[in-house]
PDB file of the backbone (N, CA, C, O) and the ligand in Angstrom, with CONECT records:
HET     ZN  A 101       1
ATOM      1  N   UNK A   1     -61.480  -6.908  26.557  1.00  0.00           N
ATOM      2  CA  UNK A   1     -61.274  -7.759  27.734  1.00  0.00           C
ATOM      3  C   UNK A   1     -62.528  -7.734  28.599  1.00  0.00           C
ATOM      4  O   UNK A   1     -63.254  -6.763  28.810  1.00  0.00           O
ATOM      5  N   UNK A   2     -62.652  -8.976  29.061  1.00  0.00           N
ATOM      6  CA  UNK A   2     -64.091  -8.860  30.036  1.00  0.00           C
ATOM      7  C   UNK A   2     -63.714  -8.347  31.555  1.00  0.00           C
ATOM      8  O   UNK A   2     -62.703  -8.644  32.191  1.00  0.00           O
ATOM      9  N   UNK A   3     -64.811  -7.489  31.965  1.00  0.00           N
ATOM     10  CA  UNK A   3     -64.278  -6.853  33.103  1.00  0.00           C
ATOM     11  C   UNK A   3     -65.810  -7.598  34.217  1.00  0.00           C
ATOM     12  O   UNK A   3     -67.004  -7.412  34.457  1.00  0.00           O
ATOM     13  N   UNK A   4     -64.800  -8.371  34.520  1.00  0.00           N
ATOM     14  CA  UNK A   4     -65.672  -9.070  36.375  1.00  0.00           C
ATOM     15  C   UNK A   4     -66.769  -8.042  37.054  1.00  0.00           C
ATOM     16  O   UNK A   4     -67.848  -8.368  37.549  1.00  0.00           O
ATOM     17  N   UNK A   5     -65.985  -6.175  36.907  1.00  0.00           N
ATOM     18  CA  UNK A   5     -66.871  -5.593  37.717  1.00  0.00           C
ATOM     19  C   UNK A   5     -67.777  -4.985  36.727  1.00  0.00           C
ATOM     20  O   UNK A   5     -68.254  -3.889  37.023  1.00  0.00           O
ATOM     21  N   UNK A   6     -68.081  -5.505  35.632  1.00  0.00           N
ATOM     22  CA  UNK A   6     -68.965  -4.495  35.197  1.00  0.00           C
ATOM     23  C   UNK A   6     -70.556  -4.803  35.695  1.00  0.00           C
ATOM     24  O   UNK A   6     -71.150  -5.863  35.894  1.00  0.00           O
ATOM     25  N   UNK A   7     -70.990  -3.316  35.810  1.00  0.00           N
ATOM     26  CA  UNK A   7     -72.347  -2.722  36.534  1.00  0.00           C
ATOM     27  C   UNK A   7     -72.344  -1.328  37.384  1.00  0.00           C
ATOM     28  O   UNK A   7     -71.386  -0.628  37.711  1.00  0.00           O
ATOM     29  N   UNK A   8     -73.678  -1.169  37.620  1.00  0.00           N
ATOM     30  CA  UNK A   8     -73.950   0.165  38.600  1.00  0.00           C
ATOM     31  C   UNK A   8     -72.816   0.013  39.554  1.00  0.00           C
ATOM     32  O   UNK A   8     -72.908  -1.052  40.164  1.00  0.00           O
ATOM     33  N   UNK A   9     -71.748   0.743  39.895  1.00  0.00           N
ATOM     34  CA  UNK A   9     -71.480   0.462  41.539  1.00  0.00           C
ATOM     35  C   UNK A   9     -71.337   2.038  42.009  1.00  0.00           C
ATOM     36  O   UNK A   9     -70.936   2.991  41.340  1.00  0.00           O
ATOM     37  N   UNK A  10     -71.705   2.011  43.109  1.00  0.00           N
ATOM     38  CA  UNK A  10     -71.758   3.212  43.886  1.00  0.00           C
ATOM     39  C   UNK A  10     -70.890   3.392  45.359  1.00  0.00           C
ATOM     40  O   UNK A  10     -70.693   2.403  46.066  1.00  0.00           O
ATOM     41  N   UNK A  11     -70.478   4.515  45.682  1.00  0.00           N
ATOM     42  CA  UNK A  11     -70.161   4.127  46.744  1.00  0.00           C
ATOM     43  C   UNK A  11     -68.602   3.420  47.278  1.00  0.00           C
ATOM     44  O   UNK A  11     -67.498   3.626  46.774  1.00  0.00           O
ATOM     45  N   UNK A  12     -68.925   2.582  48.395  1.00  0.00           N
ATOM     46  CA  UNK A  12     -67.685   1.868  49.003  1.00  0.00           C
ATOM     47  C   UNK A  12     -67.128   0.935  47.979  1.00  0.00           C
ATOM     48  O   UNK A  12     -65.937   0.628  48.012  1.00  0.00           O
ATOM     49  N   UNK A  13     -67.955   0.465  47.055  1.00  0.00           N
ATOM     50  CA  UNK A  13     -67.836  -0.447  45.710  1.00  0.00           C
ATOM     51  C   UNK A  13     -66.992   0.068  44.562  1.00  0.00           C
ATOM     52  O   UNK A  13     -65.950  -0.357  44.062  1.00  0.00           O
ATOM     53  N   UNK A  14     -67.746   1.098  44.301  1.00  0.00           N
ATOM     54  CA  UNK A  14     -66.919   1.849  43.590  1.00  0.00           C
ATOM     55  C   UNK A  14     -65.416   2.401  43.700  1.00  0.00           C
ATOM     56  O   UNK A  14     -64.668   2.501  42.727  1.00  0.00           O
ATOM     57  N   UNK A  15     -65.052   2.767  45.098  1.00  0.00           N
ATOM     58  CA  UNK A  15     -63.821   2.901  45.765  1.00  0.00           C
ATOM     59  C   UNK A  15     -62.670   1.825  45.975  1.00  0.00           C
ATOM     60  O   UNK A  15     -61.441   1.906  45.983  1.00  0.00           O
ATOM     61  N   UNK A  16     -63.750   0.579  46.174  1.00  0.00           N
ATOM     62  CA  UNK A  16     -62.871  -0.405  46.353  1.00  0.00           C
ATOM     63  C   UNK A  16     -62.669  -0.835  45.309  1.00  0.00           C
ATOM     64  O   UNK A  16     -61.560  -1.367  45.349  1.00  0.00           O
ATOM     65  N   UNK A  17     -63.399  -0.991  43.694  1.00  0.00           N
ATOM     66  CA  UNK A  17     -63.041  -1.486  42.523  1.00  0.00           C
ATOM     67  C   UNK A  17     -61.860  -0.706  42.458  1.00  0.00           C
ATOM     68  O   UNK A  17     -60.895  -1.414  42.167  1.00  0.00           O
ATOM     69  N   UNK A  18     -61.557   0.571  42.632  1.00  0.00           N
ATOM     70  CA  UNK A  18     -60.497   1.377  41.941  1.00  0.00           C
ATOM     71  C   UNK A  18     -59.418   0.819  42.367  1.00  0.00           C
ATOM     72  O   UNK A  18     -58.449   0.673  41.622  1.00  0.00           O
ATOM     73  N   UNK A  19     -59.424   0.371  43.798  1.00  0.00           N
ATOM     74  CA  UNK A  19     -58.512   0.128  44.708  1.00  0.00           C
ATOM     75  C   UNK A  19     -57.910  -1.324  44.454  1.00  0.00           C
ATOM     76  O   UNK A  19     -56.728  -1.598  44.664  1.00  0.00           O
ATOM     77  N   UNK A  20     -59.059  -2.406  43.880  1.00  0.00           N
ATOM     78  CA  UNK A  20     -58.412  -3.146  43.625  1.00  0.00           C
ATOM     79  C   UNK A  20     -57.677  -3.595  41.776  1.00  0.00           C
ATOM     80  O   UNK A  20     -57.212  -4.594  41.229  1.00  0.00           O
ATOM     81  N   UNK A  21     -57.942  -2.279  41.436  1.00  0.00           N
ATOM     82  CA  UNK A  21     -57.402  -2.541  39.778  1.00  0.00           C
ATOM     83  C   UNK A  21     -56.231  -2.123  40.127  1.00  0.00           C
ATOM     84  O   UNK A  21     -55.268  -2.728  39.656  1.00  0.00           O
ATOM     85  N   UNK A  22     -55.930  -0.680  41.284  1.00  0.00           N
ATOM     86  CA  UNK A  22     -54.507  -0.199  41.332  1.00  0.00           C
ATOM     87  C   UNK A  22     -53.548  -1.381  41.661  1.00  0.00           C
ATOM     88  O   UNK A  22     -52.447  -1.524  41.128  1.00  0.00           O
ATOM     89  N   UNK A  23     -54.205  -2.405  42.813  1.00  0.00           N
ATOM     90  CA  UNK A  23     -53.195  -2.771  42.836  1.00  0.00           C
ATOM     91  C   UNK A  23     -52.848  -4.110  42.601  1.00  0.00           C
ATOM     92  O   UNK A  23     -51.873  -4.532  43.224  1.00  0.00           O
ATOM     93  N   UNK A  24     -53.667  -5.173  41.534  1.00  0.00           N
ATOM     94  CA  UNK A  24     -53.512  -5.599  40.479  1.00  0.00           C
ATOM     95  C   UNK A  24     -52.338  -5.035  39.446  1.00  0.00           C
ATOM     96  O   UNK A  24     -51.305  -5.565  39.038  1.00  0.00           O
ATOM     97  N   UNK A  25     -52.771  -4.091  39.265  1.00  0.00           N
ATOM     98  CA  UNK A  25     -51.627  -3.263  38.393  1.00  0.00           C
ATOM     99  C   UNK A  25     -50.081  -3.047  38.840  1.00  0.00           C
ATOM    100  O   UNK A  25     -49.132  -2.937  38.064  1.00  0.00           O
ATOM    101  N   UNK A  26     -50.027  -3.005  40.381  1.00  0.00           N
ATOM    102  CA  UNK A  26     -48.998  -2.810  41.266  1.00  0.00           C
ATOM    103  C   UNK A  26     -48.640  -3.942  40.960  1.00  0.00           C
ATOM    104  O   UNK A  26     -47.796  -4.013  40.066  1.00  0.00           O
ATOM    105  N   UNK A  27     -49.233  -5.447  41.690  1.00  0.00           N
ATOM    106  CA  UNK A  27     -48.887  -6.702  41.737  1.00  0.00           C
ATOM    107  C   UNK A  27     -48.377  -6.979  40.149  1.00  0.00           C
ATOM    108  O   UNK A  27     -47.183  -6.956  39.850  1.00  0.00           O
ATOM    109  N   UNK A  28     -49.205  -7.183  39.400  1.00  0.00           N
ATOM    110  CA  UNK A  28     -48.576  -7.222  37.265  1.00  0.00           C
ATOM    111  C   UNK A  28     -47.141  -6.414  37.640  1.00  0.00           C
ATOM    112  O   UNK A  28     -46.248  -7.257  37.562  1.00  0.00           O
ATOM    113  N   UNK A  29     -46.649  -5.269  37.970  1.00  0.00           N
ATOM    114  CA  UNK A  29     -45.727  -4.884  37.757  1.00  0.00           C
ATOM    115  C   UNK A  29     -44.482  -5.562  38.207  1.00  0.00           C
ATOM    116  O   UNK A  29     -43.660  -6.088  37.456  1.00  0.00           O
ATOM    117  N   UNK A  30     -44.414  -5.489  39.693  1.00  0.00           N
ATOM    118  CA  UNK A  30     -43.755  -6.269  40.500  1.00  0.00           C
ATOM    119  C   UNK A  30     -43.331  -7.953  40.344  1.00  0.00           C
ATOM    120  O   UNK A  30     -42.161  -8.293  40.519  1.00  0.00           O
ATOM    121  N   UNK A  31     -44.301  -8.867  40.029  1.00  0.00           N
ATOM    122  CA  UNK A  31     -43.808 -10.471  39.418  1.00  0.00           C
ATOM    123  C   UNK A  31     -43.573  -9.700  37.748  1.00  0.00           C
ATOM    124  O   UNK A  31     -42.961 -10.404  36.945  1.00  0.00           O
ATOM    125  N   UNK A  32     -44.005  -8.431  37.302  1.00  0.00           N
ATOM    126  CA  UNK A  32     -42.472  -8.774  35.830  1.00  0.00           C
ATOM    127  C   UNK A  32     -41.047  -8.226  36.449  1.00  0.00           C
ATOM    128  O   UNK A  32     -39.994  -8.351  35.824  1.00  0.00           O
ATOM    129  N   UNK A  33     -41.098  -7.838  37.261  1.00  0.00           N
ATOM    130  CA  UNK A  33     -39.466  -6.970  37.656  1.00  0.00           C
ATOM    131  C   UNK A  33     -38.702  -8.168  37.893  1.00  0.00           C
ATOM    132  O   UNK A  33     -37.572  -8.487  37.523  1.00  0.00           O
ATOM    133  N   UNK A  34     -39.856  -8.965  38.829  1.00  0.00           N
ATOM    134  CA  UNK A  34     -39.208 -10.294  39.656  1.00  0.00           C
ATOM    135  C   UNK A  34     -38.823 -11.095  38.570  1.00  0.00           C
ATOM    136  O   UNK A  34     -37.628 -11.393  38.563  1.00  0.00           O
ATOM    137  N   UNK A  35     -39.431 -11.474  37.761  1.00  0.00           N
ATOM    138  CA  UNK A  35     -39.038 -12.223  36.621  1.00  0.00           C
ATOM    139  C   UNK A  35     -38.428 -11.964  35.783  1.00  0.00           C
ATOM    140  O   UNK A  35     -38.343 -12.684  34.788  1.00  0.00           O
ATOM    141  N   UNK A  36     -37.811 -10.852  35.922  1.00  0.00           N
ATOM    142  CA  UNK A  36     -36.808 -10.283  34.481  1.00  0.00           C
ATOM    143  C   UNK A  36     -35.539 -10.902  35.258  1.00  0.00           C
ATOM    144  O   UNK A  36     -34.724 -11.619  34.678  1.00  0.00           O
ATOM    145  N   UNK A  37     -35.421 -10.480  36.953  1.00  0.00           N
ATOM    146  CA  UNK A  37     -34.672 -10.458  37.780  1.00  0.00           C
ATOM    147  C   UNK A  37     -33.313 -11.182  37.621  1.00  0.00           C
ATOM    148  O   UNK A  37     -33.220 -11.832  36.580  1.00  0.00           O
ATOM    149  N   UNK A  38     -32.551 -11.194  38.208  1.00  0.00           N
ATOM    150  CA  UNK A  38     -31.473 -12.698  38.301  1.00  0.00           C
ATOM    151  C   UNK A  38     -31.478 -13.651  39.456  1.00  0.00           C
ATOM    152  O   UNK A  38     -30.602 -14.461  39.760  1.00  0.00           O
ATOM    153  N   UNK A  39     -32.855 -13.359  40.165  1.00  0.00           N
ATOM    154  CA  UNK A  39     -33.174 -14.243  41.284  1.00  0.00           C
ATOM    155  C   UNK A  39     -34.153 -15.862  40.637  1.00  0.00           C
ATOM    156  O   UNK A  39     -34.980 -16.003  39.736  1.00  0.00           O
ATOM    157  N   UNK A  40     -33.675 -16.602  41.392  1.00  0.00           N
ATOM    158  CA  UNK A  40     -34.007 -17.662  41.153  1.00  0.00           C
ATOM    159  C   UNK A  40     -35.774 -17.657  41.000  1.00  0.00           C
ATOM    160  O   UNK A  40     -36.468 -16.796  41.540  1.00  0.00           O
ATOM    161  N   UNK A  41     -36.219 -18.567  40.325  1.00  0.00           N
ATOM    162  CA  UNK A  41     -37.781 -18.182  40.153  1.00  0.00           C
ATOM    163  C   UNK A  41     -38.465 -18.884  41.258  1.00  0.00           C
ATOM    164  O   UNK A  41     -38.312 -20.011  41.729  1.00  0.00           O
ATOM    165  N   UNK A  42     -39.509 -17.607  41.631  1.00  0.00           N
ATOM    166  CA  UNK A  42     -40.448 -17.994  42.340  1.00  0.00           C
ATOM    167  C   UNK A  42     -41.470 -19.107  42.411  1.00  0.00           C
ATOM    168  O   UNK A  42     -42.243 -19.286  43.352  1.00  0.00           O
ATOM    169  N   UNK A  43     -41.412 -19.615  41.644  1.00  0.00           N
ATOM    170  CA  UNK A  43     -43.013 -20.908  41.001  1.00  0.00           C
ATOM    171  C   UNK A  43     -41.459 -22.210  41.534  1.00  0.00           C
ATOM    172  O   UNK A  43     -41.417 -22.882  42.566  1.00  0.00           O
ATOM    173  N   UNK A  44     -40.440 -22.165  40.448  1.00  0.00           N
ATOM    174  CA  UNK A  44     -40.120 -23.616  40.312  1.00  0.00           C
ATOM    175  C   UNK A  44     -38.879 -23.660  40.925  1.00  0.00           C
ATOM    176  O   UNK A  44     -38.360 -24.727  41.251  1.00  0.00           O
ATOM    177  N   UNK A  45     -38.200 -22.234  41.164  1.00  0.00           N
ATOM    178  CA  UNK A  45     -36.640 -22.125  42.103  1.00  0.00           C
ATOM    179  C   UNK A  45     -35.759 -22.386  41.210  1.00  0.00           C
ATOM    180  O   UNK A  45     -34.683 -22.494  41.799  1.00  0.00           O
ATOM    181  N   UNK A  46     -35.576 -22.614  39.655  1.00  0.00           N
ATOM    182  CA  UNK A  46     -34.919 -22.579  39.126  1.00  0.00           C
ATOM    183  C   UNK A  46     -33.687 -21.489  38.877  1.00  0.00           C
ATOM    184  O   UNK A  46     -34.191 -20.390  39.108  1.00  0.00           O
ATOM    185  N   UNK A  47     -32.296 -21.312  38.507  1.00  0.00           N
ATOM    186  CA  UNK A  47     -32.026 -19.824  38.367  1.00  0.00           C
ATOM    187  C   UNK A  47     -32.359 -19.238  37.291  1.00  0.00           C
ATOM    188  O   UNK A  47     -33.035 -19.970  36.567  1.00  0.00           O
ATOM    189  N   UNK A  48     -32.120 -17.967  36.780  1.00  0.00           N
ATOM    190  CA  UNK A  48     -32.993 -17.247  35.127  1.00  0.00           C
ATOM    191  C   UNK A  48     -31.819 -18.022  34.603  1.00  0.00           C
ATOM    192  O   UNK A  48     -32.312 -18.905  33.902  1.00  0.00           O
ATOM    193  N   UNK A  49     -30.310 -18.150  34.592  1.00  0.00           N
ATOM    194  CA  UNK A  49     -30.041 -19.086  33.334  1.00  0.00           C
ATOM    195  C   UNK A  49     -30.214 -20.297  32.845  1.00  0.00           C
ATOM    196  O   UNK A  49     -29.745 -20.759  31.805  1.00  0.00           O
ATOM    197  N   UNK A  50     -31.252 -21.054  34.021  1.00  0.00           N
ATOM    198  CA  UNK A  50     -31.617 -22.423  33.817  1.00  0.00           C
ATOM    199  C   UNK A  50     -32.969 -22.532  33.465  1.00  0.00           C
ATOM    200  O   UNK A  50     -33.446 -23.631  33.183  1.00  0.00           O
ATOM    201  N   UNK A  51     -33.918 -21.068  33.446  1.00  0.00           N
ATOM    202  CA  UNK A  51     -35.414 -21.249  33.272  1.00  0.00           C
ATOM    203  C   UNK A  51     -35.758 -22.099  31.953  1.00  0.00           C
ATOM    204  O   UNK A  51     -36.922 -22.495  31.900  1.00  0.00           O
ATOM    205  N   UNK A  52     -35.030 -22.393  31.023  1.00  0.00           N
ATOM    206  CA  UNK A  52     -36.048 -22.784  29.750  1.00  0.00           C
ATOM    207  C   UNK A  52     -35.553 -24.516  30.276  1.00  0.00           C
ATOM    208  O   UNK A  52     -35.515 -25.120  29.204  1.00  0.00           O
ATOM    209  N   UNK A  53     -35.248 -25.330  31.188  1.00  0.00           N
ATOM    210  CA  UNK A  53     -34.967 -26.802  31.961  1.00  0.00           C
ATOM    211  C   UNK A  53     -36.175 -26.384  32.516  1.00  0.00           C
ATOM    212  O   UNK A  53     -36.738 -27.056  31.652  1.00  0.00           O
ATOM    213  N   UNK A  54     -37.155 -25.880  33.179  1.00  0.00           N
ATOM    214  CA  UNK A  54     -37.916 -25.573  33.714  1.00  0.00           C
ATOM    215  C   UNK A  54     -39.009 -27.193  33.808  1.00  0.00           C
ATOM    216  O   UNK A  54     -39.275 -27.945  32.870  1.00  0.00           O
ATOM    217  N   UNK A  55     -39.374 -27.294  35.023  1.00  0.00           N
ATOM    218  CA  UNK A  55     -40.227 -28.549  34.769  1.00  0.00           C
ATOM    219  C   UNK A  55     -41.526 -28.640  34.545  1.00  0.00           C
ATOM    220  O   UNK A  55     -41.997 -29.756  34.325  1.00  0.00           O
ATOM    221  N   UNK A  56     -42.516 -27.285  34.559  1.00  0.00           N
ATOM    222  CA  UNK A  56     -43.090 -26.761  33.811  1.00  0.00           C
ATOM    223  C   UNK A  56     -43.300 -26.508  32.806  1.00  0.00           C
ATOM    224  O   UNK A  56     -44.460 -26.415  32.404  1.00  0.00           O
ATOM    225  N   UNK A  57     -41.883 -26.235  31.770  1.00  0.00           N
ATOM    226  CA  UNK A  57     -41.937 -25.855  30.114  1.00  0.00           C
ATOM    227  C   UNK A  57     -41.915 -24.272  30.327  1.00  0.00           C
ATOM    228  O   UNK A  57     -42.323 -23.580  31.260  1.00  0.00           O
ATOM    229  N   UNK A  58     -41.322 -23.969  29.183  1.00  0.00           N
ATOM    230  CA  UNK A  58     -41.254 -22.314  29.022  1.00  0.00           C
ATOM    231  C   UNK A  58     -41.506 -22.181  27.878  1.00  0.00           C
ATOM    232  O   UNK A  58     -40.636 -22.599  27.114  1.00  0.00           O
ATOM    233  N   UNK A  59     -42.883 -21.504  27.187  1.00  0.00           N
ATOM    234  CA  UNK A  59     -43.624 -21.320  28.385  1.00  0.00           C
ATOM    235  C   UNK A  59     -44.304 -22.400  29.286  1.00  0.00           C
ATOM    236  O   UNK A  59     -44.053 -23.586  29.070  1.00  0.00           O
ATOM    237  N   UNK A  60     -44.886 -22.150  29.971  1.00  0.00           N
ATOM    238  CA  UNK A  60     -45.748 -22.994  30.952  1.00  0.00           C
ATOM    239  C   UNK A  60     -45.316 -22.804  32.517  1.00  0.00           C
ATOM    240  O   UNK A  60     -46.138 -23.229  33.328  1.00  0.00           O
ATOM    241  N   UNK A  61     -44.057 -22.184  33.064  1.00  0.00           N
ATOM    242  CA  UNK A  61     -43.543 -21.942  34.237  1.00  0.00           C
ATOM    243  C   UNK A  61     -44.568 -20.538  34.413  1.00  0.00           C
ATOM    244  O   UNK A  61     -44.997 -20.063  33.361  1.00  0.00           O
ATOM    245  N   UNK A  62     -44.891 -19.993  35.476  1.00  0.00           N
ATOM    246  CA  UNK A  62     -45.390 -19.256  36.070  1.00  0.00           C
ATOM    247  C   UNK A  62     -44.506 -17.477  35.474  1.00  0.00           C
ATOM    248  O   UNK A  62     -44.803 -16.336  35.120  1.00  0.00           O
ATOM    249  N   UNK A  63     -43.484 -18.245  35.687  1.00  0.00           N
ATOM    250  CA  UNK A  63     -42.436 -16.988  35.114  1.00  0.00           C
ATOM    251  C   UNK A  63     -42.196 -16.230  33.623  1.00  0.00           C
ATOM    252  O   UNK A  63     -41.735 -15.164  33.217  1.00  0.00           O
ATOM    253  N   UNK A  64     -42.747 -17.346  33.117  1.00  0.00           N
ATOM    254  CA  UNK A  64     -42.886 -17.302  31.454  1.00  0.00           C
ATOM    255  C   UNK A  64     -44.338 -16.266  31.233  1.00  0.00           C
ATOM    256  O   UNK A  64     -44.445 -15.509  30.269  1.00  0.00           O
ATOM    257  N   UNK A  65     -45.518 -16.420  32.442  1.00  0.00           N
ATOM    258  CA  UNK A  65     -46.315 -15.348  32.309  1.00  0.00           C
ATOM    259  C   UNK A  65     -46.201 -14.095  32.870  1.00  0.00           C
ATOM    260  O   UNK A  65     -46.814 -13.050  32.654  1.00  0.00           O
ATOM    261  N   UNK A  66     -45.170 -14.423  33.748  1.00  0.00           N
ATOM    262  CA  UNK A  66     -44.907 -12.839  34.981  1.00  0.00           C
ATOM    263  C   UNK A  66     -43.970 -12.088  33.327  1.00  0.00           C
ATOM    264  O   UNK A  66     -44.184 -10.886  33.172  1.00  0.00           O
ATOM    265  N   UNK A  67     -43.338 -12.548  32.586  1.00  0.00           N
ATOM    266  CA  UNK A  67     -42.055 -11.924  31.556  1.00  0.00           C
ATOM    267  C   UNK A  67     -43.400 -11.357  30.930  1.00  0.00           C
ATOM    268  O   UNK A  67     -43.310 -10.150  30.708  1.00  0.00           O
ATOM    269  N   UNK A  68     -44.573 -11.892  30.601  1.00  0.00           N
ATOM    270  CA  UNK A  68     -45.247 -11.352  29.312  1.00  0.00           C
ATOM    271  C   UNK A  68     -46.153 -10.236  30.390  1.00  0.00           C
ATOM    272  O   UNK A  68     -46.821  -9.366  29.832  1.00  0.00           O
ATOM    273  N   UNK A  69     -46.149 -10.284  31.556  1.00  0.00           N
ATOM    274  CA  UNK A  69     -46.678  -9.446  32.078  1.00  0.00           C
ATOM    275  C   UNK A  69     -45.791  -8.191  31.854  1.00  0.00           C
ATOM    276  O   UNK A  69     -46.502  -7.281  31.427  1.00  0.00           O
ATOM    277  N   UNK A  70     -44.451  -7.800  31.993  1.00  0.00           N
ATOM    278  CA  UNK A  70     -43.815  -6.797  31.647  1.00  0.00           C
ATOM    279  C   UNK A  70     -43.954  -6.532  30.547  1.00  0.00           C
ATOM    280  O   UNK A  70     -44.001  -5.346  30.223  1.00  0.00           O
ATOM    281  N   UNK A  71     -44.087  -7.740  29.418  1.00  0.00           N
ATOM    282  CA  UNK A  71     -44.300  -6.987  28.177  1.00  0.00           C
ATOM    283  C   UNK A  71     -45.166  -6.168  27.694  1.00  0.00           C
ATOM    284  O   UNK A  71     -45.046  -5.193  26.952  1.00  0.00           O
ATOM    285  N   UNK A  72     -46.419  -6.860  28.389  1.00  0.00           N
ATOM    286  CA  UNK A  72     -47.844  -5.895  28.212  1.00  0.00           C
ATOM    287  C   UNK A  72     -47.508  -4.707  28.612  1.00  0.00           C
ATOM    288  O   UNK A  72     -48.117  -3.771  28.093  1.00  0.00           O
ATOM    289  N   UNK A  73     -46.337  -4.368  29.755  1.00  0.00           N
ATOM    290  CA  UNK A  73     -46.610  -3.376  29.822  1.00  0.00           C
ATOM    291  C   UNK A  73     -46.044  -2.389  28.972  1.00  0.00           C
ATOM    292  O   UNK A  73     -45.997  -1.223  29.363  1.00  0.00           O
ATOM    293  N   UNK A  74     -45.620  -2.707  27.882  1.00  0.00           N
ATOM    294  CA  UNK A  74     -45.169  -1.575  27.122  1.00  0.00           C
ATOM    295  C   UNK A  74     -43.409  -1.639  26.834  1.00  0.00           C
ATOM    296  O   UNK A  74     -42.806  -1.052  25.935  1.00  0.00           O
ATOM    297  N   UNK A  75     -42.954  -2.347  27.668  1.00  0.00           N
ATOM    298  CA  UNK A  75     -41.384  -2.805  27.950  1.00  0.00           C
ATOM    299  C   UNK A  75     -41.414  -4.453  27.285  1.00  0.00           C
ATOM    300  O   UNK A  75     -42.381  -5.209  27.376  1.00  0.00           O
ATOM    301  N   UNK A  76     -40.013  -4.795  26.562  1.00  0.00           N
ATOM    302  CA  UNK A  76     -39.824  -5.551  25.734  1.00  0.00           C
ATOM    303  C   UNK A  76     -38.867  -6.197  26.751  1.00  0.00           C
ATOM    304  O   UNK A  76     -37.951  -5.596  27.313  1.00  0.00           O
ATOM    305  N   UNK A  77     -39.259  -7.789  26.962  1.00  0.00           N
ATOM    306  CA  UNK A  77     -38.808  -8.931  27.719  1.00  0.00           C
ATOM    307  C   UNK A  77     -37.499  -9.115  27.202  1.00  0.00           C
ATOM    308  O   UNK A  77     -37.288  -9.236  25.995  1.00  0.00           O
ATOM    309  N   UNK A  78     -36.100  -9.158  28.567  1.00  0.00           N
ATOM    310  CA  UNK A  78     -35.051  -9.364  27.921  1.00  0.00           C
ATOM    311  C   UNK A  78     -34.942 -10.701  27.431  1.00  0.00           C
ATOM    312  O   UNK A  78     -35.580 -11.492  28.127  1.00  0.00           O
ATOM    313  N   UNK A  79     -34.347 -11.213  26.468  1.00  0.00           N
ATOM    314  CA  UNK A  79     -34.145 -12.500  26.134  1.00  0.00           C
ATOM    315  C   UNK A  79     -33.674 -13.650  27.677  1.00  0.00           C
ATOM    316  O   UNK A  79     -33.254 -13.164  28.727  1.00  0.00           O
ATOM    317  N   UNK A  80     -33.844 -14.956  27.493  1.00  0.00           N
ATOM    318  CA  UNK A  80     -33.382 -15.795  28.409  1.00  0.00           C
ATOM    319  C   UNK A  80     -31.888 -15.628  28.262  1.00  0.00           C
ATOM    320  O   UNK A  80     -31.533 -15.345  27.118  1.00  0.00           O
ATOM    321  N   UNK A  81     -31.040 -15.729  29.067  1.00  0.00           N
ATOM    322  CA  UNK A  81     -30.062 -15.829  28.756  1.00  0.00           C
ATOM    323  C   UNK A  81     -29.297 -17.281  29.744  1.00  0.00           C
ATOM    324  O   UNK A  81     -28.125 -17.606  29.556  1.00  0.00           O
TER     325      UNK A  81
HETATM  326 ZN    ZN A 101     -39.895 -21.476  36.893  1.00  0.00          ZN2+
END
């Protein structure tokens, strides 16, 4: 994967790269919880049993990438139901 910060960084740079991968990583976690959720989706307001009507396409809804974001993480996306 290509990484934006690569180079020397020292310093306040260095602190703040860390700071902003943690919470990248925080944020990835949080839109997959949201999207596994039974709350209506965030991008199109659809509910999760209506996401694949989506007017986006599923994939193609915002939510369809927050699900594969949980998957990356190691956790297996529940089916649509
Ligand atoms: Zn949606």
């Amino acid at each position: 994967m290509n990484d934006p910060f690569d180079g020397e960084l020292t310093g306040d740079t260095a602190i703040l790269r860390v700071r902003v991968r943690e919470l990248e990583s925080e944020n990835d976690k949080l839109r997959g919880i949201l999207a596994k959720s039974d709350l209506d989706c965030i991008y199109c307001g659809l509910p999760k049993k209506d996401m694949g009507r989506c007017y986006f396409g599923f994939p193609g809804c915002g939510r369809a990438d927050d699900l594969m974001l949980e998957a990356n993480d190691g956790r297996k996306p529940e089916p649509a139901k």
